[in-house]
C-alpha positions in Angstrom: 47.6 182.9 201.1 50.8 185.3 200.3 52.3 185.1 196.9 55.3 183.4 197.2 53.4 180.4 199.3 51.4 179.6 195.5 54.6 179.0 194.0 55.8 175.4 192.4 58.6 175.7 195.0 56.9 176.7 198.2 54.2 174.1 197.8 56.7 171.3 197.2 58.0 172.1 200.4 54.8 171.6 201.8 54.0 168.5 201.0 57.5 167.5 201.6 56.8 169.0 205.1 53.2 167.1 205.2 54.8 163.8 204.2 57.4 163.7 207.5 54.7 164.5 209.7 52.3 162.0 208.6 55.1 159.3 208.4 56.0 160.1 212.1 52.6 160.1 212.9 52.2 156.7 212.1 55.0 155.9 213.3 54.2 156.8 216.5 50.8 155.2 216.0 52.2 151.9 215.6 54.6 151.9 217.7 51.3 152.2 220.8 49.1 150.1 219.5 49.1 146.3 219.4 51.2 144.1 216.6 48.4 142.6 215.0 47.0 146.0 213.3 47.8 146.9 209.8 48.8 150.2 210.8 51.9 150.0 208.1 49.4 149.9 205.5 48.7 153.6 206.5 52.1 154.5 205.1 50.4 154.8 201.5 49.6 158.0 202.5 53.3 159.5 203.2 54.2 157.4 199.5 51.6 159.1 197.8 52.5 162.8 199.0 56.3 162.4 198.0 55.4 161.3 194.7 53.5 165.1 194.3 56.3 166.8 195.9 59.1 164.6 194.1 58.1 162.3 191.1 59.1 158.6 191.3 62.8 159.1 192.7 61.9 160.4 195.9 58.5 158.3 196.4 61.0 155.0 196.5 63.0 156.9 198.9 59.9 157.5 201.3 59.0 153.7 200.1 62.8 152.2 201.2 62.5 154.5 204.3 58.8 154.1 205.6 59.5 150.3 205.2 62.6 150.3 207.5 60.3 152.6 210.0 57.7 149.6 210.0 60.3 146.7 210.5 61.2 149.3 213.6 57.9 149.7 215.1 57.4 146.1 214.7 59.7 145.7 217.4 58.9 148.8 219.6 55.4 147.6 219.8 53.6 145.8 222.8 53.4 142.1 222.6 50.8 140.1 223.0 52.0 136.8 222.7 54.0 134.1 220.2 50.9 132.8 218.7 49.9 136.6 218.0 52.8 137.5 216.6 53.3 135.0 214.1 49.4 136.6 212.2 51.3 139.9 213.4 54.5 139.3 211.0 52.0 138.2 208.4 49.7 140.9 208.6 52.6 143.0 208.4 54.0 141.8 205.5 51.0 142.2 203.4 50.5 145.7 204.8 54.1 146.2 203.4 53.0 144.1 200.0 50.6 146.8 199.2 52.7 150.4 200.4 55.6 148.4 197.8 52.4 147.8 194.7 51.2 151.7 195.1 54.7 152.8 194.1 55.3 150.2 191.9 51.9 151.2 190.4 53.1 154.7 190.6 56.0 154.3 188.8 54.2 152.4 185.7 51.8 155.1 185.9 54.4 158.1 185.3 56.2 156.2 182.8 53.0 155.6 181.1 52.0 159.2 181.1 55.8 160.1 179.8 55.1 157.7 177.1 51.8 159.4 176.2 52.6 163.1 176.2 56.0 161.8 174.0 53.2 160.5 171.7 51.4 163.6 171.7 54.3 165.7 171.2 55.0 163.6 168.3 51.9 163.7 166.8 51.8 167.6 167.0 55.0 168.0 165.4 53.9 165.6 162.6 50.9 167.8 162.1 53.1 170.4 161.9 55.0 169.3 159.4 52.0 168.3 157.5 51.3 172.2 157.1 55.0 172.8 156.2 54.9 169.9 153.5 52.3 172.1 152.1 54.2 175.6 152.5 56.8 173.7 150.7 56.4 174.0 147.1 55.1 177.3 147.2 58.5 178.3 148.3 60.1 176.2 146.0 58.3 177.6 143.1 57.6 181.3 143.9 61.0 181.6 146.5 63.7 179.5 144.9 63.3 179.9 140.7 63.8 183.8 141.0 66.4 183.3 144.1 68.2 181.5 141.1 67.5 184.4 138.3 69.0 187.4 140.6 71.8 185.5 141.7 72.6 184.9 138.0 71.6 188.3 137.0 73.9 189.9 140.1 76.8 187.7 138.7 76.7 189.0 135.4 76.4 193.0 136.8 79.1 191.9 138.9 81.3 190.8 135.9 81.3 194.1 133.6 82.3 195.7 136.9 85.7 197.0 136.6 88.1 194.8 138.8 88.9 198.3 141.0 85.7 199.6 141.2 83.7 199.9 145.0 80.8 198.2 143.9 82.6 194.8 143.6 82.2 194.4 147.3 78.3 195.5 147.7 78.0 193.2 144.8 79.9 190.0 147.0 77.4 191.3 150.0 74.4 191.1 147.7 75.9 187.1 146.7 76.1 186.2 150.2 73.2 187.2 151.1 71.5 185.4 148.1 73.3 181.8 149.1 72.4 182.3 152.8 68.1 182.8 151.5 69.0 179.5 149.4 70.2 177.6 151.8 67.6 178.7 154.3 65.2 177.4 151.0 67.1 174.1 151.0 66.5 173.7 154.8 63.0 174.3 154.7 62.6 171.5 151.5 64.6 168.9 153.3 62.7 169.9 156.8 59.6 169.8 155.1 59.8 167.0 152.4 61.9 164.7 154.2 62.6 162.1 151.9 62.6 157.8 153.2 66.0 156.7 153.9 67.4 154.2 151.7 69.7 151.6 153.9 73.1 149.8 152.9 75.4 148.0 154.6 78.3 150.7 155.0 81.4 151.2 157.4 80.9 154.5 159.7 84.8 155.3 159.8 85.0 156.1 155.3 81.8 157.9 155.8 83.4 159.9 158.4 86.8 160.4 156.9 84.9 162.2 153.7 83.0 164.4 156.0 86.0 165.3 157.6 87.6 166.2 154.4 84.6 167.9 152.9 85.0 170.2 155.8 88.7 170.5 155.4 87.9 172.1 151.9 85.6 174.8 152.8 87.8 178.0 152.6 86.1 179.6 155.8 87.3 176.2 157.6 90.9 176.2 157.5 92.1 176.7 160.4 90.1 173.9 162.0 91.7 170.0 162.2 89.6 167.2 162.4 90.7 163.8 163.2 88.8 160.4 163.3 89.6 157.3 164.9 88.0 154.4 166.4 86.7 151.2 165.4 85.1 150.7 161.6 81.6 149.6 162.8 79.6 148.6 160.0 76.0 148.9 160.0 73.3 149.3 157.8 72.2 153.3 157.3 71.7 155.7 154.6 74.8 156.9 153.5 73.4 160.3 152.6 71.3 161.0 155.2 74.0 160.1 157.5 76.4 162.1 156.0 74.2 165.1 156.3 73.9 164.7 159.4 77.5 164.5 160.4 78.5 167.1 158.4 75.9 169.3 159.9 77.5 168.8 163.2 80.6 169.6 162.2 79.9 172.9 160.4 78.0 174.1 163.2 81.5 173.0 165.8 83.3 175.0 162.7 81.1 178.2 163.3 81.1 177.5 167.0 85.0 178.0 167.1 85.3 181.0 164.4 87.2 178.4 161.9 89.9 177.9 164.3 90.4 175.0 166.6 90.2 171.3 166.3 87.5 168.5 165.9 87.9 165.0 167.1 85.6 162.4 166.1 85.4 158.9 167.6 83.6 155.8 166.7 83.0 153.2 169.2 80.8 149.8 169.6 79.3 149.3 172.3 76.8 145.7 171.9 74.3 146.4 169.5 75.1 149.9 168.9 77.7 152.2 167.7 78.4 155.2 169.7 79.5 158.3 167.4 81.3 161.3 169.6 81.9 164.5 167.6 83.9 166.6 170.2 85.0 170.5 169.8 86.9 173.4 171.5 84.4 175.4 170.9 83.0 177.5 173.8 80.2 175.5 174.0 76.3 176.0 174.5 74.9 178.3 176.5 73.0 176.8 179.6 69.7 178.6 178.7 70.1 177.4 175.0 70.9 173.7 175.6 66.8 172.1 176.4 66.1 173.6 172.7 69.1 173.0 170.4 66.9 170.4 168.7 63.7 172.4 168.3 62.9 173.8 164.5 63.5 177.2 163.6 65.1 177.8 167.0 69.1 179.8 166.2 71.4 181.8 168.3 72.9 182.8 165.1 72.4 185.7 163.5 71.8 184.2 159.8 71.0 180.9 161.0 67.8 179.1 159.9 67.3 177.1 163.1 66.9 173.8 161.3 70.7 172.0 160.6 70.2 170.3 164.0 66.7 169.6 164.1 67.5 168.1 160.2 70.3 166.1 162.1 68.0 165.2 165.0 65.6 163.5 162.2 68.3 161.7 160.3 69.5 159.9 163.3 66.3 159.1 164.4 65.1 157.9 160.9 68.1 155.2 161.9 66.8 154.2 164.8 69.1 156.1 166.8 69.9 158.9 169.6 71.0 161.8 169.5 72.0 164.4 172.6 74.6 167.1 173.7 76.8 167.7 176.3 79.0 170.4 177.4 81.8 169.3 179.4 83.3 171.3 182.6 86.7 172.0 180.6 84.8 173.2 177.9 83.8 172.5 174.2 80.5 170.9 173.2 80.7 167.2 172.6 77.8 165.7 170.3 76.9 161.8 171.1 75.0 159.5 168.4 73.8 156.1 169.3 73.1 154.1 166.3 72.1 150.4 166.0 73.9 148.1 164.4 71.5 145.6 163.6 
């Protein structure tokens, strides 16, 4: 068989192909025969084939559309009489009872499997973070102690310096790049350690309002705006965590617009539930980097430690919450957290 007829794509189309044959095969099979054979109940077949080639969407299609074929064949086919028909309609009915189970047995079965490799996925990245608990406090003892003692011994070289000298600015380079290994420490202690969140009642739109302004007093932030409004949905959450979170998202919408540009957040209740929007004018994500914005360790930075929105990801879901990303035609990236209220 060539090449290109192994591929995902070519043998979709094959059973795609196989499933309107054998569909108009039995159509044209009950259409000769007499009404009181359960030839519908051969339409299985065709149900089962577009659920290989097309997952549960297109096996109701093929469901909806092999059942109008049967109703039609019903009719095109030979009679044999009232008292015939009536164990025909019957007979028919059933057959149509069990082509409507297999795809309603179908669709509990993928959502089933969805369910279970969710679980596994789960249970990976727990053991996963099991060996990164451990990692943990060697970093924190042999990493972030003598982090601490050459940033302070840098800062002290730095300040007999005099103020015209060169070496001022290898010595700010040298400080930069210190903070950026500590917060990659940091990261990797709150990734690793995470610690149990500690609820109280709170209202969102305060918690929101200080993020805002903690952003509007980092120096490499000023020429970004950010404004809040909405409804002030109280719910139980921990403050910190929450905060974290938020302010996460809007340092990375800070970085993603080169400190200049605006930020609107909105809050929103929806039911049970309170919608949090962070939206940018950034120039949003790029398509191949949007499935994996929320996997650990993974950065299209170049100093980034791959973790704030995996960190944020946790926080939200520690809540009980969602958390996903969209980037709209017009352009930006607009961050959506679904929180319960309850």
């Amino acid at each position: 068989m060539p090449e290109s007829l192994n591929s995902p794509g070519a043998r979709r189309w094959v059973l795609v192909a196989a499933t309107i044959a054998i569909a108009a095969a039995i159509f044209a099979t009950d259409c000769l025969t007499p009404r009181g054979l359960a030839v519908p109940v051969l339409y299985i077949i065709p149900l089962l084939l577009a659920f290989q080639a097309g997952g549960t969407a297109a096996m109701f299609a093929v469901t909806v559309a092999v059942t109008l074929l049967a109703v039609l064949g019903y009719f095109l086919k030979p009679t044999l009489g009232h008292e015939f028909d009536q164990f025909a309609i019957f007979n028919r009915m059933m057959s149509l009872t069990a082509v409507w189970a297999t795809a309603a047995g179908l669709w509990f079965f993928r959502r089933l499997q969805k369910r279970l490799e969710d679980a596994q996925a789960s249970l990976v990245e727990q053991k996963a973070l099991a060996h990164l608990g451990e990692m943990v406090t060697v970093v924190a003892h042999e990493v972030r102690n003598p982090l601490a003692g050459i940033g302070g011994a840098i800062q002290i070289i730095g300040g007999r310096l005099p103020e015209d000298s060169r070496d001022r600015a290898v010595i700010g380079e040298i400080m930069d790049r210190l903070a950026s290994l500590n917060d990659t420490v940091n990261h990797l202690l709150v990734y690793g350690r995470p610690r149990p969140p500690s609820f109280r009642r709170i209202g969102l739109l305060p918690l929101l309002n200080d993020s805002g302004a903690l952003l509007d007093r980092d120096p490499a932030c000023g020429g970004v705006s950010v404004r809040v409004s909405g409804d002030d949905v109280r719910l139980n959450a921990d403050p910190d965590l929450l905060r974290e979170a938020v302010m996460n998202l809007l340092l990375n919408a800070a970085q993603a617009m080169k400190g200049q540009g605006s930020i609107a957040i909105g809050v929103a209740r929806s039911g049970a539930a309170a919608e949090i929007t962070i939206r940018d004018t950034g120039p949003g994500i790029p398509p191949e980097a949007r499935e994996r914005i929320f996997d650990p360790f993974f950065t299209t930075k170049s100093r980034g430690t791959g973790l704030g929105l995996p960190i944020t990801r946790r926080a939200v879901l520690l809540h009980g919450g969602t958390i996903s990303a969209d980037c709209p035609p017009g352009g930006g990236t607009v961050f959506r957290i679904v929180l319960p209220v309850g």
